[in-house]
MOPAC internal coordinates of N, CA, C and O (Angstrom, degrees):
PM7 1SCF
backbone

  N    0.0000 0     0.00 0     0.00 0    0    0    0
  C    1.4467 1     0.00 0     0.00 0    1    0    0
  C    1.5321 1   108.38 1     0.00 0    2    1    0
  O    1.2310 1   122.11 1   -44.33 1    3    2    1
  N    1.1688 1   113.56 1   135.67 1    3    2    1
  C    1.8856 1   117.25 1   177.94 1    5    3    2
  C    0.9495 1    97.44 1   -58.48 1    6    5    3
  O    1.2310 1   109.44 1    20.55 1    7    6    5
  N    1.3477 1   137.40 1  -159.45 1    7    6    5
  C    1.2453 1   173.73 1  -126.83 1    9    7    6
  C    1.4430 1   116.84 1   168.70 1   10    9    7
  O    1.2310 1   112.69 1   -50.43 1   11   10    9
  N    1.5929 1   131.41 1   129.57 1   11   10    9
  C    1.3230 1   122.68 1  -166.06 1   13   11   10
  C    1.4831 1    96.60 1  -100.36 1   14   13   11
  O    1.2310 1   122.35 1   -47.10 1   15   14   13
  N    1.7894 1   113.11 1   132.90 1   15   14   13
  C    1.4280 1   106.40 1  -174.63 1   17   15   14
  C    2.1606 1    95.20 1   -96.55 1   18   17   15
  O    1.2310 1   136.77 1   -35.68 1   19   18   17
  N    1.7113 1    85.13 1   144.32 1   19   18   17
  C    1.4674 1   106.06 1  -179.13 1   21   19   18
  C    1.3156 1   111.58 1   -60.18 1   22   21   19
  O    1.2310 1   114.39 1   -32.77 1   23   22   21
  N    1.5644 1   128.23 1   147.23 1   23   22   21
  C    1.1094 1   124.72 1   152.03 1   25   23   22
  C    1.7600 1   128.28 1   -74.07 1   26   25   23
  O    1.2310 1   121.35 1    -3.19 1   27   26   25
  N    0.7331 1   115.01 1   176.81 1   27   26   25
  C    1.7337 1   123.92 1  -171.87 1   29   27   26
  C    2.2073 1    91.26 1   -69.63 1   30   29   27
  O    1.2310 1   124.21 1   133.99 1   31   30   29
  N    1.1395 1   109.52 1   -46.01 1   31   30   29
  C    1.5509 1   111.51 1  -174.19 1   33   31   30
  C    1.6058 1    90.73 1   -80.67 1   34   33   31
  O    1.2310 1   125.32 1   148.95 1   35   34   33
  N    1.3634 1   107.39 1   -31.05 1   35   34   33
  C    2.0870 1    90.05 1  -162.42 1   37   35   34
  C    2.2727 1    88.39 1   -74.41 1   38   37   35
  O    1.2310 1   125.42 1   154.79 1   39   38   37
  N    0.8431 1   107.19 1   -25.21 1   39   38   37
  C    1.4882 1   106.03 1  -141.17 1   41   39   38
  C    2.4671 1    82.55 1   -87.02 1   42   41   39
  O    1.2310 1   128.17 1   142.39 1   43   42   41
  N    1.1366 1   101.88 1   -37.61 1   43   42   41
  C    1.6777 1   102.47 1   173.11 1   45   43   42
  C    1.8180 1   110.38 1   -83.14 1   46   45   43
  O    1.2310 1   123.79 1  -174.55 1   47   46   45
  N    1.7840 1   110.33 1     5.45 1   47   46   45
  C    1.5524 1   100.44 1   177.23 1   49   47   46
  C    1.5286 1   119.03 1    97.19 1   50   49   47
  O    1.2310 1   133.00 1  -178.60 1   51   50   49
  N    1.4068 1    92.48 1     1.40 1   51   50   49
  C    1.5928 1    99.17 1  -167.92 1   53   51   50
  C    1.7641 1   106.52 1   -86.55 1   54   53   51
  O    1.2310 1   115.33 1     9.65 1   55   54   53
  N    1.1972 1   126.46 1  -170.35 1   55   54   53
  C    1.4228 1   136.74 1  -157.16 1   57   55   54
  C    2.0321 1    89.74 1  -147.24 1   58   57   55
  O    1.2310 1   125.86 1   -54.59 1   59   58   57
  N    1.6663 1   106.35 1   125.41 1   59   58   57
  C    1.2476 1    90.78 1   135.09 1   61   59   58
  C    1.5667 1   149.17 1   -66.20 1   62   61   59
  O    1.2310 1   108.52 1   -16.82 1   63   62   61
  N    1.0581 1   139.08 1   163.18 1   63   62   61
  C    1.5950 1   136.48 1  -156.87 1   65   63   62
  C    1.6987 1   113.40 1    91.37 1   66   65   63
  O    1.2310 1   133.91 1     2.98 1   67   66   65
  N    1.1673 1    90.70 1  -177.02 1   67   66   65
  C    1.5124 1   107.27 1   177.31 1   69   67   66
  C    1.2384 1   107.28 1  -106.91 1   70   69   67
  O    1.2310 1   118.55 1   -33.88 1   71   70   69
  N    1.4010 1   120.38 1   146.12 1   71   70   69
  C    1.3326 1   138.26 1  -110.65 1   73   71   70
  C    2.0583 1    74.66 1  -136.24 1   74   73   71
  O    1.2310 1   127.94 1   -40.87 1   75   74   73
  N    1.4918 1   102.32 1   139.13 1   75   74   73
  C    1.1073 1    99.87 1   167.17 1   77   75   74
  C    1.4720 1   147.58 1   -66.80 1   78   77   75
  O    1.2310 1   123.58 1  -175.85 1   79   78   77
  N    1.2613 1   110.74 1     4.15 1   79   78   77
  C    1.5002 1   134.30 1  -175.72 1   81   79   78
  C    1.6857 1    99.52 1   -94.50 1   82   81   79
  O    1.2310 1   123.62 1   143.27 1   83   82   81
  N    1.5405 1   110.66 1   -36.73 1   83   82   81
  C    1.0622 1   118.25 1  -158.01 1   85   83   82
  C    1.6280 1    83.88 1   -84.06 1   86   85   83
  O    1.2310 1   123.00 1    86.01 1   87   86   85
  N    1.1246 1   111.85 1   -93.99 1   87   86   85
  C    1.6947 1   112.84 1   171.10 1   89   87   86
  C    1.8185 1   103.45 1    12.13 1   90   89   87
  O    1.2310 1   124.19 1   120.15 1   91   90   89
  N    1.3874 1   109.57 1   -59.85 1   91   90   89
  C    1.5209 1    99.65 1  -153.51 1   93   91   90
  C    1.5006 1   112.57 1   -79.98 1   94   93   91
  O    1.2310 1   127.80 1   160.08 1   95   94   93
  N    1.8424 1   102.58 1   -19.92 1   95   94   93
  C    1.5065 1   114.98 1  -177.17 1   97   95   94
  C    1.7379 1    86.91 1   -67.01 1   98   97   95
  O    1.2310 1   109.84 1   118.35 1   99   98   97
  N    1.3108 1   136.67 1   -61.65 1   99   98   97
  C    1.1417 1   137.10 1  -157.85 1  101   99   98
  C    1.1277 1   127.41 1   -48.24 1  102  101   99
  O    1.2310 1   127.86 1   138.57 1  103  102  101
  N    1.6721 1   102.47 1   -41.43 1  103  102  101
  C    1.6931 1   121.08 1   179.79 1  105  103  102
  C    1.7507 1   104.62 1   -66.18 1  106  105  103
  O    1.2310 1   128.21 1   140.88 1  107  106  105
  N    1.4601 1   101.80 1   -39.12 1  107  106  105
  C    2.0012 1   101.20 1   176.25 1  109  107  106
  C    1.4705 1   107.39 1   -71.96 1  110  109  107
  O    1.2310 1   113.70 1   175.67 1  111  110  109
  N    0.7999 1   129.53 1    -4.33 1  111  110  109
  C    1.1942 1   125.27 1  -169.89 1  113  111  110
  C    1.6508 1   106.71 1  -112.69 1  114  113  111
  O    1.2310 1   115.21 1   159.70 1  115  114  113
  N    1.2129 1   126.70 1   -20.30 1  115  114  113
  C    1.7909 1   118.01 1   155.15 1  117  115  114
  C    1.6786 1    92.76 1   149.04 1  118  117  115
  O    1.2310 1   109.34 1   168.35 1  119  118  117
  N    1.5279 1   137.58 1   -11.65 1  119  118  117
  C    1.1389 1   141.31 1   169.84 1  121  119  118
  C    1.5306 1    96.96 1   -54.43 1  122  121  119
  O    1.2310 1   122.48 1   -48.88 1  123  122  121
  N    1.7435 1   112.86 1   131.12 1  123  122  121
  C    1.2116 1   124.04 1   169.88 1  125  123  122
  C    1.4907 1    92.48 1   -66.52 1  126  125  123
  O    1.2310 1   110.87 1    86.93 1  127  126  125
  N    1.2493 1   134.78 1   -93.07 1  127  126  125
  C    1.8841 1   136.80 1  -146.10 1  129  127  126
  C    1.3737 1    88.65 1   -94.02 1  130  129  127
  O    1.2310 1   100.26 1   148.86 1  131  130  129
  N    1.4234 1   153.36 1   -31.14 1  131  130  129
  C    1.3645 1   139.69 1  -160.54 1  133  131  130
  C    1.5796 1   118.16 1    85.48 1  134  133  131
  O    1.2310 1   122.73 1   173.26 1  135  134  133
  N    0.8565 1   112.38 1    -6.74 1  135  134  133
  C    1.5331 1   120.91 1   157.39 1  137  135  134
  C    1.7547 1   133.45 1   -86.82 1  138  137  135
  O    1.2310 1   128.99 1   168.00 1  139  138  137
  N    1.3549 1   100.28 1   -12.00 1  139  138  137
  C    1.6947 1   110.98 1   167.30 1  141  139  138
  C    1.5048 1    98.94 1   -74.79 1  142  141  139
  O    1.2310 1   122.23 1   -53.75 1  143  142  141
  N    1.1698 1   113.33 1   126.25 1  143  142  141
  C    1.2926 1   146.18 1   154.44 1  145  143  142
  C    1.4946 1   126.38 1   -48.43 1  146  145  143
  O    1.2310 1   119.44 1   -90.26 1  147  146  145
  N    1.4872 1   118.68 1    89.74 1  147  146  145
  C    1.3880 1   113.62 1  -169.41 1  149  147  146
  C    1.4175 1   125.13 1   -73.63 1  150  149  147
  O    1.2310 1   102.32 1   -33.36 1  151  150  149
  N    1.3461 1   149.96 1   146.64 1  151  150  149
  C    1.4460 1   134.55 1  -172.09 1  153  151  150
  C    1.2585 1   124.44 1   -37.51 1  154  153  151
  O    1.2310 1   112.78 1   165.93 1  155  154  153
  N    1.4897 1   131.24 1   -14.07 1  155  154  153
  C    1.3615 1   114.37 1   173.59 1  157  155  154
  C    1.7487 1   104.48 1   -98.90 1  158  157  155
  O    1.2310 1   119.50 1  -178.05 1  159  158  157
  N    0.9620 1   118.57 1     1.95 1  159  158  157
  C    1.6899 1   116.76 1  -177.97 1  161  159  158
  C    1.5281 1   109.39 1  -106.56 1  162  161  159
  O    1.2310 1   133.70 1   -42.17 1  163  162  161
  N    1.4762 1    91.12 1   137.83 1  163  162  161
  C    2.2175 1   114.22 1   168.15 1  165  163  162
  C    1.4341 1    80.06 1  -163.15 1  166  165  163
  O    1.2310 1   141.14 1   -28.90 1  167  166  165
  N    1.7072 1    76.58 1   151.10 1  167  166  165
  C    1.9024 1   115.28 1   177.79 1  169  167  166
  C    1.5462 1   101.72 1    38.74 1  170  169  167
  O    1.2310 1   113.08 1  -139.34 1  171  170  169
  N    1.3371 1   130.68 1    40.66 1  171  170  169
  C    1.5108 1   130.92 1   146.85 1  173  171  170
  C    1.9347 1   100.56 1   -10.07 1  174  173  171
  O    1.2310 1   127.65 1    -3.56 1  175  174  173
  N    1.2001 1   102.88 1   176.44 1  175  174  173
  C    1.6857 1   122.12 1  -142.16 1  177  175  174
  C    1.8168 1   118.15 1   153.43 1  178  177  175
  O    1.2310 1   129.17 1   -41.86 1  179  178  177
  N    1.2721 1    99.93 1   138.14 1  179  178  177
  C    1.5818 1    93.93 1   174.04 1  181  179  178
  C    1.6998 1   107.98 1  -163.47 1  182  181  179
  O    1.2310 1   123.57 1   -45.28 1  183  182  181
  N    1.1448 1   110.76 1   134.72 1  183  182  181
  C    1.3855 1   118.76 1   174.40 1  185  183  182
  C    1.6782 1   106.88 1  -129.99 1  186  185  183
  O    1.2310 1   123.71 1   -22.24 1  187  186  185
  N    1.4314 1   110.48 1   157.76 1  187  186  185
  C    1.6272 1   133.30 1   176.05 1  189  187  186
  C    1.3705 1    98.75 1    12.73 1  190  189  187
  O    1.2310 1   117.39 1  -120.87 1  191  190  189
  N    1.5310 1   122.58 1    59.13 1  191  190  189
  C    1.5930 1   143.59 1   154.83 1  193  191  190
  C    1.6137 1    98.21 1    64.89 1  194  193  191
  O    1.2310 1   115.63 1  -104.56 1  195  194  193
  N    1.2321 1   125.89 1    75.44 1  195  194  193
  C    1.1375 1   155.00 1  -150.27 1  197  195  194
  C    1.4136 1   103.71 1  -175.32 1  198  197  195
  O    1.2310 1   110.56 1   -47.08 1  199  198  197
  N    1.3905 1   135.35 1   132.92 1  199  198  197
  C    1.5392 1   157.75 1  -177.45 1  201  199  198
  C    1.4990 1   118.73 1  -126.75 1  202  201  199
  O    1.2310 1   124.70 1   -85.95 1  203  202  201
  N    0.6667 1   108.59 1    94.05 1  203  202  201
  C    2.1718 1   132.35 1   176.18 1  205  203  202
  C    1.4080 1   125.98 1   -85.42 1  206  205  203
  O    1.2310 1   127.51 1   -36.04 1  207  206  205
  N    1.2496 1   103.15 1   143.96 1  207  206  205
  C    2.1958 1    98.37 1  -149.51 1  209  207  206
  C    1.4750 1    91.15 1  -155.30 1  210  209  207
  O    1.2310 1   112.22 1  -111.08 1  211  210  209
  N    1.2303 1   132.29 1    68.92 1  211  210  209
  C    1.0252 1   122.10 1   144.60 1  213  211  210
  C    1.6689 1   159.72 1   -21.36 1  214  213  211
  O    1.2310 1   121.97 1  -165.78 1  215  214  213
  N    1.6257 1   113.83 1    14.22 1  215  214  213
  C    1.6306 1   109.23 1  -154.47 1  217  215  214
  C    1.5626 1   122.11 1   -76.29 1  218  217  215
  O    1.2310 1   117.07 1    -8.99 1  219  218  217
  N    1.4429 1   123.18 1   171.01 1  219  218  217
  C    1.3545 1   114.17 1   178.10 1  221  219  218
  C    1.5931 1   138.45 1   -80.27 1  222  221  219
  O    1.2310 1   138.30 1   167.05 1  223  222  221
  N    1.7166 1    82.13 1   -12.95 1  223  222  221
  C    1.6398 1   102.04 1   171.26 1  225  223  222
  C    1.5302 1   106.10 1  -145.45 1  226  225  223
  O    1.2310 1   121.54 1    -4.33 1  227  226  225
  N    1.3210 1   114.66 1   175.67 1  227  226  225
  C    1.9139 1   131.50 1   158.92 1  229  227  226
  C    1.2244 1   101.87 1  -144.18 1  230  229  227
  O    1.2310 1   121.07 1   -47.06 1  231  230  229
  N    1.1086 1   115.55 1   132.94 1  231  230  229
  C    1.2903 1   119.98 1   147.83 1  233  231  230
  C    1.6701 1   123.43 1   -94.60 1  234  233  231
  O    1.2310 1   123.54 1    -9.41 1  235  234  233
  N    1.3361 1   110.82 1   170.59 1  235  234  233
  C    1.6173 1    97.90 1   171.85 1  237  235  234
  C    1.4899 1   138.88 1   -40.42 1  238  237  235
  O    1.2310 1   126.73 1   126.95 1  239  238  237
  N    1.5334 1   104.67 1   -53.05 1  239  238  237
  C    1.2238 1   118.50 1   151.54 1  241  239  238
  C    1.2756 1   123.08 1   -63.51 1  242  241  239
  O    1.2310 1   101.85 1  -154.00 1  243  242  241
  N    0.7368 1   150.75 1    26.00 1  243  242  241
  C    2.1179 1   154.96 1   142.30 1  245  243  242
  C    1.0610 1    95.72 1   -89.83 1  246  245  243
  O    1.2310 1   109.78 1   117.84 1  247  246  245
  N    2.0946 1   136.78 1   -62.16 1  247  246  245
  C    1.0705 1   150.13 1   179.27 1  249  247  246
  C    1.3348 1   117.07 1   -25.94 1  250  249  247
  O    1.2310 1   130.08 1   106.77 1  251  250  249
  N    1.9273 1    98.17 1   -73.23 1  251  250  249
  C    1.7526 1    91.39 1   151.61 1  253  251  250
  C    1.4678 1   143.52 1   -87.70 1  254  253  251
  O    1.2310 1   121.97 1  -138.16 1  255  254  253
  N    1.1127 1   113.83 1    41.84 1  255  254  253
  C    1.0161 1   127.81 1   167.52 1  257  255  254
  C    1.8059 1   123.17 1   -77.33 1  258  257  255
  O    1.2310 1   139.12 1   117.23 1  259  258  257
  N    2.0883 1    80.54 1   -62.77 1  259  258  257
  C    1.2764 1    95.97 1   162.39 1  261  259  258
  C    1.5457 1   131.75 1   -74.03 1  262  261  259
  O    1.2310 1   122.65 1   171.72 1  263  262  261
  N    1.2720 1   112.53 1    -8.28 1  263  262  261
  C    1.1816 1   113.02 1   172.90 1  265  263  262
  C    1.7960 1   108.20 1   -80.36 1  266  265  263
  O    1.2310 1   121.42 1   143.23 1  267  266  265
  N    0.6243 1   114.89 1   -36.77 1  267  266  265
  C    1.5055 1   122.39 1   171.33 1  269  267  266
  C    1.3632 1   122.05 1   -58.58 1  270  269  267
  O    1.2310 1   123.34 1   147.72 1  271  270  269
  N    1.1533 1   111.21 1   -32.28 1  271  270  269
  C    1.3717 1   139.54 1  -174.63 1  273  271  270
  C    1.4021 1   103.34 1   -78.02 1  274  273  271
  O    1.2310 1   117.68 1   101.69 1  275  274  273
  N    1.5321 1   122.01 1   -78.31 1  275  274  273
  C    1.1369 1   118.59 1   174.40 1  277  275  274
  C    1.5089 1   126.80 1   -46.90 1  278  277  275
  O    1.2310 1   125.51 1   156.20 1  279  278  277
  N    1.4714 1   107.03 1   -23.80 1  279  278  277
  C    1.3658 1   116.95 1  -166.16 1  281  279  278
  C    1.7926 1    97.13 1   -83.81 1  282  281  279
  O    1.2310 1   126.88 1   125.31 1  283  282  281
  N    1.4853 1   104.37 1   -54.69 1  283  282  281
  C    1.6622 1    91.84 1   167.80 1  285  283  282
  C    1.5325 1   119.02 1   -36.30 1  286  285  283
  O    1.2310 1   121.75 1   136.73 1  287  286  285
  N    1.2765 1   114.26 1   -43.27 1  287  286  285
  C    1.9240 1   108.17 1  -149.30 1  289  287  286
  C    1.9548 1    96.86 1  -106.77 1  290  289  287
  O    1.2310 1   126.26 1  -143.40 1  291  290  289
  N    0.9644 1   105.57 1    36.60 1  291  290  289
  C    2.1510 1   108.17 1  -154.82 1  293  291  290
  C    1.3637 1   118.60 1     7.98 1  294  293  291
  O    1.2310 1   129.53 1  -106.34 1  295  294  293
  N    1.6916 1    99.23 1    73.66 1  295  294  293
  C    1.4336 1   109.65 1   171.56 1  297  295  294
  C    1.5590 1   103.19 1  -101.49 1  298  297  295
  O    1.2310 1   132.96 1     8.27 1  299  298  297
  N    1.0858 1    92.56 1  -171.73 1  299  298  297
  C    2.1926 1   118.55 1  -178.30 1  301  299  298
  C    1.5673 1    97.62 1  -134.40 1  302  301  299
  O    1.2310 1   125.12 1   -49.30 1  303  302  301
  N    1.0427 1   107.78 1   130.70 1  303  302  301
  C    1.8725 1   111.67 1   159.56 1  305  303  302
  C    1.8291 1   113.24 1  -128.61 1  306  305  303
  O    1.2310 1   131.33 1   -50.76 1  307  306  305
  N    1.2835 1    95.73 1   129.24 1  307  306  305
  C    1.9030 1    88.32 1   171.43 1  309  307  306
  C    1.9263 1   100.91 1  -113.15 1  310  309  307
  O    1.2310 1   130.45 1   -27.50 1  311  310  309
  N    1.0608 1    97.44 1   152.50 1  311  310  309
  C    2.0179 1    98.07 1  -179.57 1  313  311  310
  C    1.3283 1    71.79 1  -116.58 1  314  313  311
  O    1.2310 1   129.73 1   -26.71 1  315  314  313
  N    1.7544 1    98.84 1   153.29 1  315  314  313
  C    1.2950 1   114.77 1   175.42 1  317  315  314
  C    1.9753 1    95.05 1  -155.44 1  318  317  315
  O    1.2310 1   121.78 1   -57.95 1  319  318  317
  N    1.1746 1   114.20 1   122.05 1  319  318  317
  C    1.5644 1   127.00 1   132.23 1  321  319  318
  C    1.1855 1   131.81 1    -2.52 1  322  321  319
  O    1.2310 1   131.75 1   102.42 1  323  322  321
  N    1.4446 1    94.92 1   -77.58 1  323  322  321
  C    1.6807 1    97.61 1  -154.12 1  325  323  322
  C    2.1612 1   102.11 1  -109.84 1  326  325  323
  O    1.2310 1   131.61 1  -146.22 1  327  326  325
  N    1.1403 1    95.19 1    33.78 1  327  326  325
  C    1.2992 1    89.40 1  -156.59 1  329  327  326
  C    2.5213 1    90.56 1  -124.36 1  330  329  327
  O    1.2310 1   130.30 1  -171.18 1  331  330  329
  N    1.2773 1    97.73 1     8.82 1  331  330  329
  C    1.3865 1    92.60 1  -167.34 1  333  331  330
  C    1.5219 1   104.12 1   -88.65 1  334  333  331
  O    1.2310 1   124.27 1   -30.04 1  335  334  333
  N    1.5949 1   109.42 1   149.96 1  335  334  333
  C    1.5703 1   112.78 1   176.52 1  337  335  334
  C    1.3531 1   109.31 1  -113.68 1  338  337  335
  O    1.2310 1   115.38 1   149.79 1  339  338  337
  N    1.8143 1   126.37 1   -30.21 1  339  338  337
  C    0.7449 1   124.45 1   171.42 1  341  339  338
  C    2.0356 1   119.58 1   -15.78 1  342  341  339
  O    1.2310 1   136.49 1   105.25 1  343  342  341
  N    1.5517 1    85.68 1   -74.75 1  343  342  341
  C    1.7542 1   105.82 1  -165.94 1  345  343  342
  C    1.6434 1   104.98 1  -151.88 1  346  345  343
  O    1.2310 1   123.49 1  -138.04 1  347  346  345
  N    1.4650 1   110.92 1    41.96 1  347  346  345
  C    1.3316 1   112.28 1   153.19 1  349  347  346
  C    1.6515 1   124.89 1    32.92 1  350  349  347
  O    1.2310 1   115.00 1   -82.22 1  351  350  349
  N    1.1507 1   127.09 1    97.78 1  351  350  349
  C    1.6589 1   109.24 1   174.43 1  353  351  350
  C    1.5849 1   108.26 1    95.50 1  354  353  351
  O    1.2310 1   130.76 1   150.08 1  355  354  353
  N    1.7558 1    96.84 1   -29.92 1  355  354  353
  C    2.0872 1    78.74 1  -176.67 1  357  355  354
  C    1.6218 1    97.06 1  -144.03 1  358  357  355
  O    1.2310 1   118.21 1  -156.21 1  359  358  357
  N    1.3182 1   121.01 1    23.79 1  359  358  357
  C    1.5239 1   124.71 1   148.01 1  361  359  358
  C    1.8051 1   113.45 1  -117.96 1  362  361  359
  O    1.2310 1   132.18 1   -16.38 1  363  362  361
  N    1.3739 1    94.09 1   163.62 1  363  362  361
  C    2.0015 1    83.58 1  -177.46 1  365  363  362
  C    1.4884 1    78.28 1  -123.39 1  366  365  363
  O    1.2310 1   123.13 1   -11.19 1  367  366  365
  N    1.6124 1   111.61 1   168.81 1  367  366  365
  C    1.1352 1   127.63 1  -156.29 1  369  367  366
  C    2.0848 1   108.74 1  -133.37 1  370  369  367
  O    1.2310 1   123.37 1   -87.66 1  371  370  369
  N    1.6632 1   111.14 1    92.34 1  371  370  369
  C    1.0558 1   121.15 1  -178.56 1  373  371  370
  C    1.4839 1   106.90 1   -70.77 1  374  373  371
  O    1.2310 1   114.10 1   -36.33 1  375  374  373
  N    1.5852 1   128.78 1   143.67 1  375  374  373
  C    1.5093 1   117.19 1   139.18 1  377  375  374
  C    1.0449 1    90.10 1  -138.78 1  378  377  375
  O    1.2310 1   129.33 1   -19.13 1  379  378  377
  N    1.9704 1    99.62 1   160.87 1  379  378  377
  C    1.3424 1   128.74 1  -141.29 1  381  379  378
  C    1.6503 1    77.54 1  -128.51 1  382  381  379
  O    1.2310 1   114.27 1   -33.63 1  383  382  381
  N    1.2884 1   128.45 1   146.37 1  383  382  381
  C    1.3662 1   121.53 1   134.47 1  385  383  382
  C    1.8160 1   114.07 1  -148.31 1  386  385  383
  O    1.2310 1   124.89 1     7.73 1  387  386  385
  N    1.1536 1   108.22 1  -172.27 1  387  386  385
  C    2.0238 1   104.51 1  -177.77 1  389  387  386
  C    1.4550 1    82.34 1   -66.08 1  390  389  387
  O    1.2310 1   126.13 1   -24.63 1  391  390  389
  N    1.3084 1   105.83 1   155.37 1  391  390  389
  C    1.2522 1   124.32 1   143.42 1  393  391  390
  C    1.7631 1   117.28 1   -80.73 1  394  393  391
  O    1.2310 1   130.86 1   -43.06 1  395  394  393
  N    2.1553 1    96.64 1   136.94 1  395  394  393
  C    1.7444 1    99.51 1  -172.67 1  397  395  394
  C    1.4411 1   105.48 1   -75.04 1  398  397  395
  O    1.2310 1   112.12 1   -15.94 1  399  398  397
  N    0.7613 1   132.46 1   164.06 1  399  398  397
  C    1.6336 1   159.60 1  -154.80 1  401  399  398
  C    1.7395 1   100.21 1   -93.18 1  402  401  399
  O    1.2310 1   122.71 1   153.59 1  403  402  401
  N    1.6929 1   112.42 1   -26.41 1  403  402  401
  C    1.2724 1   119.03 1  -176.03 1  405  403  402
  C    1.0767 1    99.75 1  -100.45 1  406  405  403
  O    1.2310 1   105.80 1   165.02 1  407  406  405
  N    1.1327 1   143.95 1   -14.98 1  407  406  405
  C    1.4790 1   145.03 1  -125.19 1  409  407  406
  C    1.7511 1    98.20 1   -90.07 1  410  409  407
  O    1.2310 1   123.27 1   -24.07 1  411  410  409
  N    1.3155 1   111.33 1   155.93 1  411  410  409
  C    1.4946 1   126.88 1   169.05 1  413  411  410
  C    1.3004 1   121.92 1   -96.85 1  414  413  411
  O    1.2310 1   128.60 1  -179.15 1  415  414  413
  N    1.5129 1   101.04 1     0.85 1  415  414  413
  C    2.2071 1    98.10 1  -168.43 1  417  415  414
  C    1.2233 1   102.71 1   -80.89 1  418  417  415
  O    1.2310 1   127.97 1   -30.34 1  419  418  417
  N    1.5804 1   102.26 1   149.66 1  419  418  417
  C    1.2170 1   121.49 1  -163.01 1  421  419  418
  C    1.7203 1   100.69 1   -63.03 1  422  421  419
  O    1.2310 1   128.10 1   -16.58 1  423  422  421
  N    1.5851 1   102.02 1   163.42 1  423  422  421
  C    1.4965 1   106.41 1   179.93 1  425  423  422
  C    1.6339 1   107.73 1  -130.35 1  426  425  423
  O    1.2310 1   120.10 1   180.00 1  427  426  425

């Protein structure tokens, strides 16, 4: 019998779906239930209060979308390349988390 290999969220404790914090940011923000999927999110994911978004493309407008987004709720997002589990090579790999209180990232 194989062995099932972990994802990056299964392997930090995390759960696929959207994460109930996230849900509630979504619903303030114009999502009827918080489970519709806004243009920068596919294959959602979340580990140790951290939010994961897998999609196959962005365009500018998704870009600022989420930038707006995060900027409403004082989050941080990095997109990354080489970092997706979804589908390797043809999804890019967002995480969302609060922004620290010490932190230097740009605003």
């Amino acid at each position: 019998m194989t062995e099932k290999t972990q994802t990056y969220g299964e392997k930090q404790g995390g759960n696929h779906g959207i994460p109930k914090w996230m849900k509630e940011l979504k619903k303030d923000h114009g999502c009827l239930t918080g489970t519709e999927l806004l243009p920068w999110e596919d294959h959602p994911s979340h580990a140790d209060g951290k939010y994961y978004s897998e999609p196959y493309e962005l365009s500018k407008k998704d870009i600022e979308e989420l930038d707006k987004f995060c900027e409403k709720y004082n989050l941080t997002y990095i997109i990354r390349a080489d970092f997706s589990e979804w589908y390797p090579g043809h999804t890019l790999w967002i995480e969302i988390k609060q922004k620290e209180a010490d932190s230097d990232e740009e605003e």
